[in-house]
C-alpha positions in Angstrom: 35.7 8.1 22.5 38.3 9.6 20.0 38.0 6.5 17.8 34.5 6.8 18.0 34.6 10.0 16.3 36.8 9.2 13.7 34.7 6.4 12.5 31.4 8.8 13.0 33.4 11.1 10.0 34.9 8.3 8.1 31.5 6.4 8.0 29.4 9.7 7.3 31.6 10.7 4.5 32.1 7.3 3.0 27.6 7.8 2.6 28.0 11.3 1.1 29.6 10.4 -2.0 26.5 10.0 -4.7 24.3 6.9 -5.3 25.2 5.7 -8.6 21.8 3.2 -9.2 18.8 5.0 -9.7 17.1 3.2 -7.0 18.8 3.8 -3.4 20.8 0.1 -2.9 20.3 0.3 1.0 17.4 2.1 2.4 16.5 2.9 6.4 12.9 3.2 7.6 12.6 5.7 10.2 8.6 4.7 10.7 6.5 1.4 10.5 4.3 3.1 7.7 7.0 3.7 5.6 9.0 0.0 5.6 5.1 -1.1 5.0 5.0 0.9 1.7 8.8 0.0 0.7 7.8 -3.8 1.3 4.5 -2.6 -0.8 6.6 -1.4 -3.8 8.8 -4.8 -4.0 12.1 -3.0 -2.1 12.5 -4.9 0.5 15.8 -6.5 -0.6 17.0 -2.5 -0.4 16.1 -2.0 2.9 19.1 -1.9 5.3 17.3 -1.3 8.5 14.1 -0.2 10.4 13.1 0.9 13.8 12.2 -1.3 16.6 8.5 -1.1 16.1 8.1 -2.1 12.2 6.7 -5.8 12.7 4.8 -5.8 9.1 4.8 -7.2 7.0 6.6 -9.8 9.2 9.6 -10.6 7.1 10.6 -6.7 8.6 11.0 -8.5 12.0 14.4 -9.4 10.6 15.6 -6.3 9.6 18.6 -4.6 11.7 17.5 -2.3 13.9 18.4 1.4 14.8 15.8 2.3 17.7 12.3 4.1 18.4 11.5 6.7 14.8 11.6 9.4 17.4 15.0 8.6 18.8 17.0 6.6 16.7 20.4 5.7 17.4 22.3 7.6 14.6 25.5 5.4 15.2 23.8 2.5 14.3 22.3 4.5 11.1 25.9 5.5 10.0 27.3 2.2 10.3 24.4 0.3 8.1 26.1 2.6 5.5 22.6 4.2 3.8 22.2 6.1 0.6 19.2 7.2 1.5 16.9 7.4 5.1 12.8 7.6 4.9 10.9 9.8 7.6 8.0 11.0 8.0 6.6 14.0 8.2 4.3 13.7 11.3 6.0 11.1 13.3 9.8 11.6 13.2 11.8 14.9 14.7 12.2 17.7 12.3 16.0 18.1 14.5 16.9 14.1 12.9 16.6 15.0 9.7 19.1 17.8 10.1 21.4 15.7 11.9 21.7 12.9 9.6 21.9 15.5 6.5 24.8 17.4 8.4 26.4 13.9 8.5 26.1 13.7 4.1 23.4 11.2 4.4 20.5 11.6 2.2 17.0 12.0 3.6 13.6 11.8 2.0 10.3 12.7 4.2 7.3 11.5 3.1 4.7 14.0 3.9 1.0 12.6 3.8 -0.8 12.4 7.1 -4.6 12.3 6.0 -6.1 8.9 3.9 -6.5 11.1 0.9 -3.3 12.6 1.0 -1.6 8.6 1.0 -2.0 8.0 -2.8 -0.5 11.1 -4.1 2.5 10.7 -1.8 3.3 7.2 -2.5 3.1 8.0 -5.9 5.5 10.9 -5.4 8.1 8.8 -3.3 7.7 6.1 -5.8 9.1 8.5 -8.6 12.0 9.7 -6.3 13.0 5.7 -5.9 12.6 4.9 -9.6 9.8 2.5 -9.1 7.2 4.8 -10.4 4.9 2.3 -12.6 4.9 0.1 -9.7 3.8 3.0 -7.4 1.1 4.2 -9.8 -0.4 1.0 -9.5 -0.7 0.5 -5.6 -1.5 4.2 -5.9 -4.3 3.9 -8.3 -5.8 0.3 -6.2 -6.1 2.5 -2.9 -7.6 5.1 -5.1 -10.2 2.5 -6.3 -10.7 0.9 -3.3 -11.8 4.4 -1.2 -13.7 5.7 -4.2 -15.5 1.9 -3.6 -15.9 3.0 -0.4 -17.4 6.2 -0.5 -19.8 5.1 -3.1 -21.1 2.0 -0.7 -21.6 4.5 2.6 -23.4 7.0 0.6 -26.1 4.9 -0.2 -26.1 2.9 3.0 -26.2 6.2 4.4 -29.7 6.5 2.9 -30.9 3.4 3.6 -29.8 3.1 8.1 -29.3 7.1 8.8 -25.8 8.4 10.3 -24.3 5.9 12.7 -22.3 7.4 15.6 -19.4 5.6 16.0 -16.5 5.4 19.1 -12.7 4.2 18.1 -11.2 2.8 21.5 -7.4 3.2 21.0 -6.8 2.1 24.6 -9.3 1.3 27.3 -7.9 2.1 30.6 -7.8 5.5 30.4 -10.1 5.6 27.8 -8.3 6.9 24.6 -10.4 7.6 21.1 -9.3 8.3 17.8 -10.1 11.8 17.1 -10.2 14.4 14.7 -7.1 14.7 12.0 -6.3 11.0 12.5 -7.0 8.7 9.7 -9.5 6.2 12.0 -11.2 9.5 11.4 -11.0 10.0 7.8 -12.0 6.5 7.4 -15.4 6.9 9.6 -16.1 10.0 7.5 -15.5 7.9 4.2 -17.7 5.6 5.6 -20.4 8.2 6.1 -19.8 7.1 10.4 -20.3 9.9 12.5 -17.5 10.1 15.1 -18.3 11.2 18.5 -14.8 12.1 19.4 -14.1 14.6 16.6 -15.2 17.8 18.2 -11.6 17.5 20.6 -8.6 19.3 19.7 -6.4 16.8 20.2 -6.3 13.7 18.0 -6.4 11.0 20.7 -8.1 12.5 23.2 -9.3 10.8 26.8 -12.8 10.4 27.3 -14.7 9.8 30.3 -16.9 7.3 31.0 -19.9 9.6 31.4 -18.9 11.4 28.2 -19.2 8.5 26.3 -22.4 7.4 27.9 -23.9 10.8 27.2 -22.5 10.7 23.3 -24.0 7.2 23.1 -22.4 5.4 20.0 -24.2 3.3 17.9 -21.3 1.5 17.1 -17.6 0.4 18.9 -14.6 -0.4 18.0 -11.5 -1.4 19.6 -8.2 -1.4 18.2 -5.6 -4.3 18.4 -1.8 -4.4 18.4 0.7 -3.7 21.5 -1.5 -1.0 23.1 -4.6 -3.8 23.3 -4.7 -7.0 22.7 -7.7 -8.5 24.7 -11.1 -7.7 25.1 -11.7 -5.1 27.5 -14.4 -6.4 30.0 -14.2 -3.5 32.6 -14.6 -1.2 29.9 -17.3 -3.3 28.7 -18.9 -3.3 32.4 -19.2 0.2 32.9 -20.6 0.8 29.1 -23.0 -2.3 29.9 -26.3 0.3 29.7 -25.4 1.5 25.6 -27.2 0.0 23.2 -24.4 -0.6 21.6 -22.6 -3.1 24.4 -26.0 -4.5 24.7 -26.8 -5.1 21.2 -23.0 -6.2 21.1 -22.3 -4.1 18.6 -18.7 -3.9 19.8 -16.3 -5.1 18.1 -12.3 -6.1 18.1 -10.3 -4.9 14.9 -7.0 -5.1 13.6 -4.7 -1.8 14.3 -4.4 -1.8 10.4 -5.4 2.2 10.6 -2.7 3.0 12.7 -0.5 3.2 9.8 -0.7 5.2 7.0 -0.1 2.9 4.6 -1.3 0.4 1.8 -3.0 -1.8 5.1 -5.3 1.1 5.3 -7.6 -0.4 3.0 -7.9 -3.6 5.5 -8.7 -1.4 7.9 -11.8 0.1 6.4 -12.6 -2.7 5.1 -12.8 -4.3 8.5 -15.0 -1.5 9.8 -17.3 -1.7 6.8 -18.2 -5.4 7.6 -19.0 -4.9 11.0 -21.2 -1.8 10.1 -24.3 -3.5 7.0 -25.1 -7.0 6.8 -25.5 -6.3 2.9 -25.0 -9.4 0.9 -23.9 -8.7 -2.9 -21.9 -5.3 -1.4 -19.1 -5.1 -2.8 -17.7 -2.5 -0.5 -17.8 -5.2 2.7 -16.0 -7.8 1.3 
């Protein structure tokens, strides 16, 4: 135990001393979203480790690990030697961030939690790692690509009326992407209505009658570790919406998840399923 300590304050101090690149040489994720927007603005060589869950892009499957973002094992941090560790403002433990800077290791948060906010932010970081002109670029394409967005939905909007839409996070219980989430701020970009927005919580549980009662036009189900298959028995018991029997339900990548540069995926992958509009730019 004694050793261990020692090599906690010998490693801890060794990282306190000051970066001397401009860019930090070895870089720790502490979120999925975060190693997707490093990987985004060409660091991944700088990366030194990520948490358990960041699988994308793939090549971050390799990475050394150092736990869950909300409990990460600060051993292993200290002993990938960092100069600098990425958080988040929403997902990772306010109480982490004090730790590791009692330690001497340098901490960045990255503090966007709503699609709009994601541009600004990356550009922000992007300064603070020296990559700035890179940064402003991804920055400016997401910019591009929700302004193409909103542009689209406003006059399909005219044209079909406001669609009510349900986001299935998981099916059994029924969990929905609510309010303050960014599957929200996407369906409001894309002029959707979302019938689990009046909840105070942003992934609430609904009940089967509630959503029979609420009766979305439209469904989608998320992907990823939390659902992976069609739901049937979900599908069973929604059998008398017009949307199951239209089959307007439909399974989508968990590329809004994140927020991060796959967030434009994501919409883009609602948008399709929504107008059969040849010649729209905005679907493709």
């Amino acid at each position: 135990m004694l050793i261990r300590i020692i090599l906690l304050v010998f490693l801890s101090y060794a990282c306190s001393f000051p970066v001397q690149a401009a860019t930090p040489e070895r870089i720790i994720s502490l979120a999925p979203s975060i190693t997707e927007i490093l990987y985004d603005l060409g660091l991944e060589k700088n990366i030194a480790a990520v948490t358990d869950y960041c699988d994308q892009p793939k090549q971050a499957k390799a990475k050394p690990k150092i736990g869950g973002y909300d409990s990460p094992s600060l051993e292993i941090i200290i002993s990938r030697r960092p100069d600098l560790v990425i958080m988040t403002k929403e997902k990772n433990p306010g109480h982490i961030r004090e730790r590791l800077n009692s330690l001497g290791i340098r901490t960045y948060v990255f503090e966007a939690q709503r699609l709009f906010e994601l541009p600004s932010a990356m550009r922000k970081m992007g300064r603070y790692l020296d990559v700035a002109e890179t940064a402003e670029k991804r920055a400016k394409t997401i910019e591009k690509a929700l302004e193409r967005f909103a542009r689209n939905a406003k006059k399909q909007r005219k044209q079909y009326g406001v669609t009510k839409a349900l986001f299935v996070i998981h099916p059994e219980p029924l969990m929905a992407a609510g309010q303050g989430t960014v599957i929200n701020d996407a369906f409001v970009l894309l002029g959707l209505k979302n019938i689990a927005d009046k909840s105070a919580l942003q992934y609430p549980n609904l009940s089967i009658e509630e959503v029979i009662r609420l009766a979305p036009d439209v469904i989608f189900i998320g992907t990823g570790y939390m659902q992976t298959e069609p739901p049937q028995k979900l599908m069973s018991r929604l059998n008398m919406l017009d949307a199951v029997k239209k089959k307007r339900v439909y399974i989508v990548s968990e590329a809004l998840y994140r927020l991060g540069p796959r967030v434009v995926f994501g919409i883009e992958e609602i948008a399709a399923h929504l107008y059969v509009n040849p010649g729209d730019e905005g679907v493709r």
